[in-house]
C-alpha positions as CSV (number, residue, x, y, z in Angstrom):
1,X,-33.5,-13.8,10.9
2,X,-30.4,-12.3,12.3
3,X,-27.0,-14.2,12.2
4,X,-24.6,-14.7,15.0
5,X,-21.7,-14.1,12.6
6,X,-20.9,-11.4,10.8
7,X,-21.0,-10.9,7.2
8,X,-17.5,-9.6,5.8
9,X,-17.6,-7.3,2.7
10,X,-14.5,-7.4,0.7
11,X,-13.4,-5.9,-2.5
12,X,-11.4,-7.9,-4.6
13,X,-9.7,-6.8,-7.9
14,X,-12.4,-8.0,-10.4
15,X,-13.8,-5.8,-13.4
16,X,-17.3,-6.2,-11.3
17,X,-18.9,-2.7,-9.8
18,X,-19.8,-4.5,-6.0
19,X,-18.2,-5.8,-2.8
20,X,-18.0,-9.5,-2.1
21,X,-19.5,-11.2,0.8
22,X,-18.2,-13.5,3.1
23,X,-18.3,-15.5,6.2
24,X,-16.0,-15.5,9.0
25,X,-12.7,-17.7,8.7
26,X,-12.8,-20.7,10.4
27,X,-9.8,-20.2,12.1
28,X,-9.9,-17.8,15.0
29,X,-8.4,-14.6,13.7
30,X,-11.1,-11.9,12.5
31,X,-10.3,-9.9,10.0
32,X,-10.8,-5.8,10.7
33,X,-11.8,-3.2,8.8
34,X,-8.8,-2.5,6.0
35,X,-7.1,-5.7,6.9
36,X,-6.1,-8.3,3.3
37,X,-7.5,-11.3,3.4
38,X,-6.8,-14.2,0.9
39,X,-10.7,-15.0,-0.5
40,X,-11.8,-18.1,-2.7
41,X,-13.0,-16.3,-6.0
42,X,-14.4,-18.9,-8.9
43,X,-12.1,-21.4,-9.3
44,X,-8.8,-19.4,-8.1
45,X,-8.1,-17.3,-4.6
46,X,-7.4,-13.7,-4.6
47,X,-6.0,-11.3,-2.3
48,X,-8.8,-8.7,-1.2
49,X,-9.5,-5.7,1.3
50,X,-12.3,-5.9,3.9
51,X,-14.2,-2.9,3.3
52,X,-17.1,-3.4,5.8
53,X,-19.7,-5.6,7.7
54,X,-22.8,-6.3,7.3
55,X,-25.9,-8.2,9.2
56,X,-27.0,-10.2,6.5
57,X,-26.3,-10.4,2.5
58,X,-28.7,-10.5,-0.4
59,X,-27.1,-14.2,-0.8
60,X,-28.4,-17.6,1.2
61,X,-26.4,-18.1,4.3
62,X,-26.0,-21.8,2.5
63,X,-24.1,-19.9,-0.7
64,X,-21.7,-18.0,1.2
65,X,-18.1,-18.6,1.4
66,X,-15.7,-18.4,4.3
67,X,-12.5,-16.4,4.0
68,X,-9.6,-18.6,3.5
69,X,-7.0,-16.8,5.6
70,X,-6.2,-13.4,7.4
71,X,-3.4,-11.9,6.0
72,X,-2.7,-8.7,8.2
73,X,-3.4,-8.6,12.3
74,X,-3.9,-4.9,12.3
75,X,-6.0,-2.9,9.3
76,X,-3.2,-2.0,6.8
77,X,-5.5,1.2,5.3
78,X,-6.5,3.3,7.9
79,X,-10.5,4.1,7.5
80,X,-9.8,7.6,6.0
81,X,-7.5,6.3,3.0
82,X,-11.0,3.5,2.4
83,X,-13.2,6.4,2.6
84,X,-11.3,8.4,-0.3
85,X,-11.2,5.1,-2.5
86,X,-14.3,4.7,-2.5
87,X,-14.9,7.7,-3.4
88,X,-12.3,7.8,-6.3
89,X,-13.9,4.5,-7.7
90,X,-17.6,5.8,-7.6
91,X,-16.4,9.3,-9.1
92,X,-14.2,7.4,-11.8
93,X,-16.5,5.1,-12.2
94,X,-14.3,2.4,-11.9
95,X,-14.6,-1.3,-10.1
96,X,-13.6,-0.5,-6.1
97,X,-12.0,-3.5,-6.1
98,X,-9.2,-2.4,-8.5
99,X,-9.0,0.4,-7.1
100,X,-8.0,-0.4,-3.8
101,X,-5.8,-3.0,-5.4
102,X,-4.1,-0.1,-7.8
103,X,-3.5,1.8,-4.7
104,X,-1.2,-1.5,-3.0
105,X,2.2,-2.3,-3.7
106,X,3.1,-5.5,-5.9
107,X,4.1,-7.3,-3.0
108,X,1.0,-6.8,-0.8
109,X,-1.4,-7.3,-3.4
110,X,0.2,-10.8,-4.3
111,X,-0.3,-12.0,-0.7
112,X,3.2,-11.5,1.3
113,X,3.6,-9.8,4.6
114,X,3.4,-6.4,4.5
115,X,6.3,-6.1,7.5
116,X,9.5,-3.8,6.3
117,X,12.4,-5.3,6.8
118,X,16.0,-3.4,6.5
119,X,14.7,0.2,6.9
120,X,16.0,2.4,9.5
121,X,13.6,4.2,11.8
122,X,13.2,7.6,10.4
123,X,15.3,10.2,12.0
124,X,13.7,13.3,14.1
125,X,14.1,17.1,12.0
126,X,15.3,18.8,15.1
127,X,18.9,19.4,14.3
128,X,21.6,17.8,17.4
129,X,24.1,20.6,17.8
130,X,25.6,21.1,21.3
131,X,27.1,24.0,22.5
132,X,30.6,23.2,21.4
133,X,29.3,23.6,17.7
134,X,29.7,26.7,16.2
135,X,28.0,28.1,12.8
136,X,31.6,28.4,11.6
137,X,31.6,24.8,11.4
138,X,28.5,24.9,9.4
139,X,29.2,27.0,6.6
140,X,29.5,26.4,3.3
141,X,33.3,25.3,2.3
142,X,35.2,28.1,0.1
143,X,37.6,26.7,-2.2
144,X,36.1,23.6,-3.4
145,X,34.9,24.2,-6.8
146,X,34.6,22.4,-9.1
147,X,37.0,21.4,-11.8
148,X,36.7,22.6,-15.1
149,X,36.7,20.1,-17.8
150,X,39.4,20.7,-20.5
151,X,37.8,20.7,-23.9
152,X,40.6,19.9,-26.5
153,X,39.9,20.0,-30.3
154,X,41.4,18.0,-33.2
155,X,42.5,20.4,-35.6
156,X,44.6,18.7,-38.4
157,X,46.3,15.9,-36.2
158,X,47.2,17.6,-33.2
159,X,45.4,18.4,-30.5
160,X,44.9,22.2,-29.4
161,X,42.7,24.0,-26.6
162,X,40.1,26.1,-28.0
C-alpha cells in the first residue's frame, strides 16, 4: 500500500553500515535532498544528512519517526559531492553516516546555521587597470632589500664582527 508521505532516508553519524528512515516533520518545511536535519536517534537527537526518498521502508509505518526539525532551506551538499561520499564510504568500507559527517565542519555537524557571517564577497581575477596606469607603476621596486642582520661574536669579553 502506497503512502501519501514520503519516506526520508538520512545518514546520521552512527558506527552502523545503513541509512535511517523517517517521516516527514510535522512542521511544514520539507527537507531536500542534502539538506541537515536534526533526527531523534535512541534516546538522544543527532544532526544528519538526507540522502534520499523512498516509497516505503522495510519498517511499519506505526515504528517510524518524524524528523524533529529542518535545519537548512536549501540542500547544503550539492547531489554530486553525495554521490562521491557514498562512494568513498562503500569503497572504504566505512559507515556513510560518518562519512558525510567527517566531510562537515564542527559547526554544521553540531547543529548551527551554516550562514557566513563577516566574509567579504570574493573579488573577480580580472585585474582593474585604467589607461592612466602604466607597467612602470607595476614593477618590482629596486632598492628595497632587505637588511642584513649583524652577527656579532663574544670573543673574550668584547664584542667583535666576524
Amino acid at each position: 500500500m502506497a503512502r501519501s508521505q514520503p519516506i526520508y532516508q538520512v545518514a546520521v553519524p552512527a558506527p552502523l553500515y545503513r541509512l535511517f528512515d523517517y517521516l516527514a516533520p510535522s512542521e511544514v518545511g520539507v527537507p531536500a535532498v542534502g539538506a541537515r536535519v536534526r533526527v531523534p536517534f535512541g534516546k538522544r537527537e543527532l544532526v544528519g544528512v538526507v540522502l534520499g526518498t523512498a516509497p516505503e521502508s522495510d519498517l511499519p509505518h506505526a515504528r517510524l519517526k518524524r524528523i524533529a526539525r529542518v535545519l537548512d532551506a536549501a540542500p547544503l551538499l550539492p547531489a554530486s559531492f553525495l554521490k562521491l561520499l557514498a562512494w568513498a564510504a562503500e569503497y572504504y568500507h566505512h559507515p556513510v553516516g560518518e562519512v558525510v559527517a567527517a566531510a562537515l565542519p564542527a559547526w554544521l555537524r553540531a547543529g548551527r546555521a551554516a550562514a557566513v557571517e563577516g566574509v567579504r564577497p570574493r573579488r573577480s581575477h580580472a585585474p582593474r587597470r585604467s589607461a592612466a596606469c602604466s607597467r612602470r607603476s607595476h614593477a618590482p621596486r629596486r632598492g628595497l632589500r632587505p637588511r642584513r642582520s649583524r652577527t656579532f661574536l663574544r670573543v673574550g669579553g668584547r664584542r667583535s664582527r666576524p
